[in-house]
N, C-alpha and C positions, 0 to 999 in steps of 0.2 A: 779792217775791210780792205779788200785787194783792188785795183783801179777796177775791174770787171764788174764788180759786184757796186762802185761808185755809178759806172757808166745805168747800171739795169736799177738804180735807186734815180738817179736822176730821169730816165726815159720813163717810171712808174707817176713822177713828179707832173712831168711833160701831159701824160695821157691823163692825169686828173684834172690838171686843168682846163687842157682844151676841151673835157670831156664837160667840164660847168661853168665855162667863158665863152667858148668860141658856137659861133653858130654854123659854122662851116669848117667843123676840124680836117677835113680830107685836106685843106690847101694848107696845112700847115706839113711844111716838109719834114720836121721832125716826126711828126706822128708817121706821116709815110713809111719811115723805115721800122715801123713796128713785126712786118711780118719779118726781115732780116733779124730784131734783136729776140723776137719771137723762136725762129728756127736755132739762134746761136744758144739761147737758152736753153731749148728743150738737147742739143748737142752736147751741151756742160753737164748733162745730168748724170749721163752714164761715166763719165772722168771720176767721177770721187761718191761712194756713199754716206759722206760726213759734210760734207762741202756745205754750204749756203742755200737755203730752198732759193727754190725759183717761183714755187706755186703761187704766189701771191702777186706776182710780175705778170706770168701766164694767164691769169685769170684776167685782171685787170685790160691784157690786149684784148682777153679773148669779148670782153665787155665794149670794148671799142667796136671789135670785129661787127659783133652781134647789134650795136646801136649806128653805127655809121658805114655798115660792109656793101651798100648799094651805090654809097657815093665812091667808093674807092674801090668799089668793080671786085669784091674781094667775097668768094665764099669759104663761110667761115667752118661749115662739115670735116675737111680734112686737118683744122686745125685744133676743131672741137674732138677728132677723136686721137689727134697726136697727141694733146694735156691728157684724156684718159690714160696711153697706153703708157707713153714716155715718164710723163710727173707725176700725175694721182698715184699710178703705182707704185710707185717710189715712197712717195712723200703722205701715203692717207693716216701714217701715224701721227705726222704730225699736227697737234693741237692746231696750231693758226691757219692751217693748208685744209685741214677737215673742215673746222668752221667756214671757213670763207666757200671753199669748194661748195656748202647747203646754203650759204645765203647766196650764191650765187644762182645758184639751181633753181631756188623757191622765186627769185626776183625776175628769170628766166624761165619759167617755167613753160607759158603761156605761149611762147615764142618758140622754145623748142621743140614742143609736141606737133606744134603746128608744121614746122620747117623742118625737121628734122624727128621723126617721129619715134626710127628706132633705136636711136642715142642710149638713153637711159635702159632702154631695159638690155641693150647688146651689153652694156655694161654694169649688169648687178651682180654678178659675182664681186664685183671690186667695190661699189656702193654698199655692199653687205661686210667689206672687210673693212672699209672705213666706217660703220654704225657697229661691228663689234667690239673694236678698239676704240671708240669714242662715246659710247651712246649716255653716258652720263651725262656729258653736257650740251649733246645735239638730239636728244629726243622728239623736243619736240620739232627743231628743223626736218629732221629724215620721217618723220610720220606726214609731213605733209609734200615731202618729192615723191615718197614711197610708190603712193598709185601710179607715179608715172613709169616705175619698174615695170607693171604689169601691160603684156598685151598677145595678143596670139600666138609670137613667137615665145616667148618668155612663160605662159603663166602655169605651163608642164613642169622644166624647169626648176621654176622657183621658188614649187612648194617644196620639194625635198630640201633644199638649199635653206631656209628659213628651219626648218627640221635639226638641219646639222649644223646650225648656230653653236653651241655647245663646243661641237667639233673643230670646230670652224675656229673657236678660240684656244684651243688645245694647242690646235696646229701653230697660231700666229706666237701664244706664249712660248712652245717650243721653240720656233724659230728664233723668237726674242734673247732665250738664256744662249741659245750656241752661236749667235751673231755677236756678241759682248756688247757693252754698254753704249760703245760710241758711235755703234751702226743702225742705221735706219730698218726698220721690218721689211717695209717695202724692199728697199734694196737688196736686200739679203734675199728676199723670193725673189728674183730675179736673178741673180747669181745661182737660185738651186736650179730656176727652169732653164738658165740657158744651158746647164750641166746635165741635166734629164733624161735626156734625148742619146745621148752616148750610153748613159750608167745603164739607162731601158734596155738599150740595144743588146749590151753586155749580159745584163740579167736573163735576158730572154733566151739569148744563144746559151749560157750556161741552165738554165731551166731546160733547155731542149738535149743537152748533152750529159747531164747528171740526173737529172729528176727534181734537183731541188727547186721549190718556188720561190719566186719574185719576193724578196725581204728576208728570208728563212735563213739568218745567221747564227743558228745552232741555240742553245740554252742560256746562253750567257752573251747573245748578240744585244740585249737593249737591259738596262738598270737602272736603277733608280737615279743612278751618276752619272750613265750617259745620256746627255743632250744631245750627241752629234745626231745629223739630220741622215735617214737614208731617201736621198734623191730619187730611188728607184719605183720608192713605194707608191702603187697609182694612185691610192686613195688620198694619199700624202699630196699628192701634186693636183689632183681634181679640186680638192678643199680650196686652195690657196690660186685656184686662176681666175682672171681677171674676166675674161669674158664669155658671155653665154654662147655655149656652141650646142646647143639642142640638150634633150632630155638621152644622158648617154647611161650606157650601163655602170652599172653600179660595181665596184671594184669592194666587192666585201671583207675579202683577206687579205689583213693590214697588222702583221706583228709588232711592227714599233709603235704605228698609232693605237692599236691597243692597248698595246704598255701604258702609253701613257694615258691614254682616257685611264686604264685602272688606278694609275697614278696618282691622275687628278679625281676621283672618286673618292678613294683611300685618303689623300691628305686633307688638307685646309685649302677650301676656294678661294682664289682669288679675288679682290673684289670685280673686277669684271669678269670672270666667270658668274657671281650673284648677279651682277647686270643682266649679263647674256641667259639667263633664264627667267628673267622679267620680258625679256627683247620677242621673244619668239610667240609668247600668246597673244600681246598686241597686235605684230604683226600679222599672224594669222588671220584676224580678226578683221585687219583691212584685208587682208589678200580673198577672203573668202566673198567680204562685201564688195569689194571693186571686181568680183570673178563672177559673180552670181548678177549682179546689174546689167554686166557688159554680155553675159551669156544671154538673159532676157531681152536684151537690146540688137542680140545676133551680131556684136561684133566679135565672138569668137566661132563663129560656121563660117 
């Protein structure tokens, strides 16, 4: 353990306890600098995709923020949606970062709908990547944040999203075999989206100047051996974003990701693939009930 990673295990120490001692943590100066080792943290993330989480540091301020953020003049909205974009997405594979991230949410709940109303559901693309990759052991945590996915802007959205659960794990296990072992998922989607945005560009102007379409790398462009990821493909990149940006067109022709759904068809499922097809009727099942209540109630006119 690096002095770094000493210093943000001792300030984790700091903030539990004044968090079940103190009756007035704001005057304790060490806690003060929580938004500095706050911002320093969520700064280290993009330095290394193998490095040390930070999500369980993040959380724990972000718990401070949310129980003590009126004595220390502190709103906590910009720092609740930096741990989504910054760390969850990095880190929703991993085990202890997932868990805590739903017990955090369900123990918060009440508080952030209230305050903060569109949090959760701007953010279920990325809530639905961390319940595909985990839902064995968070089931039943994310069935009860789940309803707070849902709300007028979201609940167009995030029926198809819920649909393409399946897909949705194709993609991440793709991404998983061509990131190698020591790499984070999250991280690795991020390294494809900051890449996207040039390969699109390229693809496009060559679709405009040849005819070929977006993906279309001849007969022997994808196999059973290649893993490598094409960046370009939209539906490839739609699956895998973090945040809900409206009910957008649907990008149907997808050469690689069809390879590989035929792929994953053809061989032996994964166990979480079995998961992710147990995931999607339940959830239906809330989304239709908290959709059909909140319709009767005119909170979606």
């Amino acid at each position: 353990m690096n002095d770094q990673d000493g210093d943000w295990n001792y300030h984790l120490r700091i903030l539990t306890n004044s968090a079940r001692d103190s009756t007035d943590p704001a005057s304790d100066p060490s806690v003060l600098q929580s938004n500095k080792v706050f911002q320093r943290s969520v700064a280290s993330l993009t330095q290394s995709e193998t490095g040390t989480s930070k999500g369980l540091l993040l959380l724990a301020i972000l718990q401070f923020f949310l129980d003590f953020g009126d004595m220390v003049l502190h709103d906590a909205d910009p720092s609740l949606r930096t741990f989504f974009r910054s760390c969850l997405s990095r880190e929703f594979s991993d085990a202890a970062v997932a868990e805590a991230t739903c017990e955090f949410l369900i123990e918060n709940k009440r508080k952030l709908l209230a305050s903060f109303p569109n949090l959760l559901s701007q953010f279920f693309p990325l809530l639905l990547k961390l319940i595909a990759w985990n839902w064995e052991k968070l089931e039943k945590s994310f069935l009860k944040i789940f309803p707070g996915l849902i709300s007028p802007g979201s609940f167009l959205p995030l029926f198809p999203s819920i649909l393409d659960l399946p897909m949705l794990v194709v993609a991440l296990e793709k991404v998983k075999r061509s990131s190698g072992s020591g790499s984070r998922v999250g991280g690795s989607i991020a390294s494809i989206q900051k890449s996207a945005a040039p390969e699109m560009l390229l693809a496009l102007m060559d679709e405009a100047y040849t005819g070929s379409t977006i993906g279309d790398g001849g007969d022997d462009s994808e196999s059973e051996d290649n893993n490598t990821i094409d960046v370009a493909d939209p539906l490839f990149l739609e699956l895998l974003k973090d945040e809900n940006d409206g009910l957008a067109e649907r990008h149907l022709a997808s050469p690689a990701l069809n390879a590989a759904l035929q792929a994953a068809a053809s061989g032996p499922w994964s166990e979480r693939m079995k998961q992710t097809l147990k995931i999607a009727p339940r959830l239906l099942d809330v989304y239709f009930s908290v959709t059909l209540r909140d319709a009767n109630d005119c909170k979606f006119i």
